[in-house]
C-alpha positions in Angstrom: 0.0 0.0 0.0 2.9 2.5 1.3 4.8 1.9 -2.8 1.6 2.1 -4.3 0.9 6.0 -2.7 5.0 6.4 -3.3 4.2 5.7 -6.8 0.9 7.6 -7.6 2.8 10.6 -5.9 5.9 10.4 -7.8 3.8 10.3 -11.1 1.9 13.2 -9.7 5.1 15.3 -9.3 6.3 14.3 -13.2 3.6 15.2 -14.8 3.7 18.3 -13.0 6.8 18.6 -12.9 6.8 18.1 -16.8 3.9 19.5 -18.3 2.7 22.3 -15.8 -0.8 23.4 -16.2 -0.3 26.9 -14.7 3.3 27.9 -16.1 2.7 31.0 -17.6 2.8 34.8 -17.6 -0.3 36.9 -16.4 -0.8 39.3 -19.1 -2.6 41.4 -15.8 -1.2 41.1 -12.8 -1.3 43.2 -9.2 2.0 41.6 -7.6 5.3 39.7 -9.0 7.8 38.7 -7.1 11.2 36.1 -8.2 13.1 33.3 -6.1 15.9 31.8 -6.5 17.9 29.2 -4.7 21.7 29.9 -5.6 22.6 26.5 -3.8 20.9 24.5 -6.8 19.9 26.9 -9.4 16.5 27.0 -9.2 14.6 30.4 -10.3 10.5 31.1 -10.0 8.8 33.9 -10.7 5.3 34.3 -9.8 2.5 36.5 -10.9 -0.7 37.1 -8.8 -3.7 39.1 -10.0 -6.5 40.1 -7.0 -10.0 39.8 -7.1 -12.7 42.6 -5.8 -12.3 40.8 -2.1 -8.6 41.1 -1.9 -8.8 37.6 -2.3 -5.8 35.6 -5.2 -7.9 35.7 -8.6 -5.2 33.9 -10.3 -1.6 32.8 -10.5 0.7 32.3 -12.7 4.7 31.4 -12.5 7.7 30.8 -14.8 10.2 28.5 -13.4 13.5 27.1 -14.3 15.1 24.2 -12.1 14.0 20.8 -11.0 10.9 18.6 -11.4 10.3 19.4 -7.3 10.3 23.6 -7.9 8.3 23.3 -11.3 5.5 21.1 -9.7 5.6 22.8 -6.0 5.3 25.7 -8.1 2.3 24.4 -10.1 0.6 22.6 -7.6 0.7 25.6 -5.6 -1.1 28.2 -8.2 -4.0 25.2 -7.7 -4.1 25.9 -3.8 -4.0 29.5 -3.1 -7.1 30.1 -5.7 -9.7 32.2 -3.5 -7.4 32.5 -0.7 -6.7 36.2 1.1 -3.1 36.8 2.5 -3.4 35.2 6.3 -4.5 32.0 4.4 -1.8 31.6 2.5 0.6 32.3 5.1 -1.0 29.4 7.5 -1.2 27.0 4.4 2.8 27.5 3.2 3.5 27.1 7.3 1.2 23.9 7.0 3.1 22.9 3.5 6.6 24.1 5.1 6.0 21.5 8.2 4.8 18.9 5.9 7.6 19.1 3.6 10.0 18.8 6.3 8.6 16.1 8.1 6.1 14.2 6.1 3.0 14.4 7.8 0.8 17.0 8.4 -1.4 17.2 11.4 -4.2 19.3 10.7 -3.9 18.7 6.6 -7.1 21.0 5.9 -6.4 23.0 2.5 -3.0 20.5 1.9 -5.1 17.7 -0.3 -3.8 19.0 -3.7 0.1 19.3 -2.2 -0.1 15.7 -0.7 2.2 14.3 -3.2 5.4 16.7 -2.2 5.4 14.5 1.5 8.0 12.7 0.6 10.6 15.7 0.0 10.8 15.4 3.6 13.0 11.8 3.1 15.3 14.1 0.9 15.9 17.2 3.3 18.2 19.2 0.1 15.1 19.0 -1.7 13.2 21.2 0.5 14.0 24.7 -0.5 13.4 23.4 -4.4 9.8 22.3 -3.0 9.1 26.0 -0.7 10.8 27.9 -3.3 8.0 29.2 -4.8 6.0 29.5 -1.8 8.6 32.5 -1.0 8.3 33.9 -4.5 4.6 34.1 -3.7 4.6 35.6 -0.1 7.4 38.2 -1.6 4.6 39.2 -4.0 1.9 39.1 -1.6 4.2 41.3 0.4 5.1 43.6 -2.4 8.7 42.8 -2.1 10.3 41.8 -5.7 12.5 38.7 -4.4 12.9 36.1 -2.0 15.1 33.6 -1.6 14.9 29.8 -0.2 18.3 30.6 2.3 
């Protein structure tokens, strides 16, 4: 049972990781803010546009660097959707906890990032999965960088 979840969430993280649905430019955007982790080369950028509540209307994000960044990254334009700043926050401090040690107590809002658990057995490999997570609070912060150090 345990390989067969490894499994589905390794194919989860390819195809993201390969063929992200959200990797793109907005062509209207309220924030941007870019990452970069200078220990591996990873870069993100990430766009967010607003909606009439303050609330994220959309997301977009360029990213060069591994299959971990580019799916974090995509997985986590699917997540913040709807979400106002304080939510965000709590869910990259749920996503942050779960990355680093593979379980998540209170999982509410962490379904659709389930599949980056196991970066916790591979503890280099979690500042390529939070990466853009900082990009995105940067931008939600108005600042125009952020880092993964």
């Amino acid at each position: 049972m345990f390989d067969d979840v490894r499994d589905l969430y390794q194919d989860v993280i390819l195809k993201h990781g390969r063929r992200p649905e959200h990797m793109r430019r907005l062509a209207s955007f309220d924030a941007t803010a870019k990452g970069d982790n200078p220990m591996c080369g990873d870069r993100v950028q990430v766009w967010v546009k607003y909606g009439a509540d303050d609330t994220i209307a959309e997301t977009g994000f360029e990213a060069r660097g591994c299959a971990i960044s580019i799916a974090a990254g995509d997985l986590m334009t699917e997540a913040v959707q709807g979400l106002n700043r304080g939510e965000v926050g709590r869910l990259f401090a749920d996503f942050g906890d779960m990355v680093r040690t593979g379980t998540c107590p209170d999982c509410m809002g962490l379904e659709r990032l389930k599949p980056l658990s196991g970066v916790h057995e591979y503890p280099s490999r979690v500042k390529c999965a939070t990466l853009p997570w900082h990009a995105l609070i940067a931008a939600l912060d108005d600042k125009q960088e952020a880092s993964s150090e």
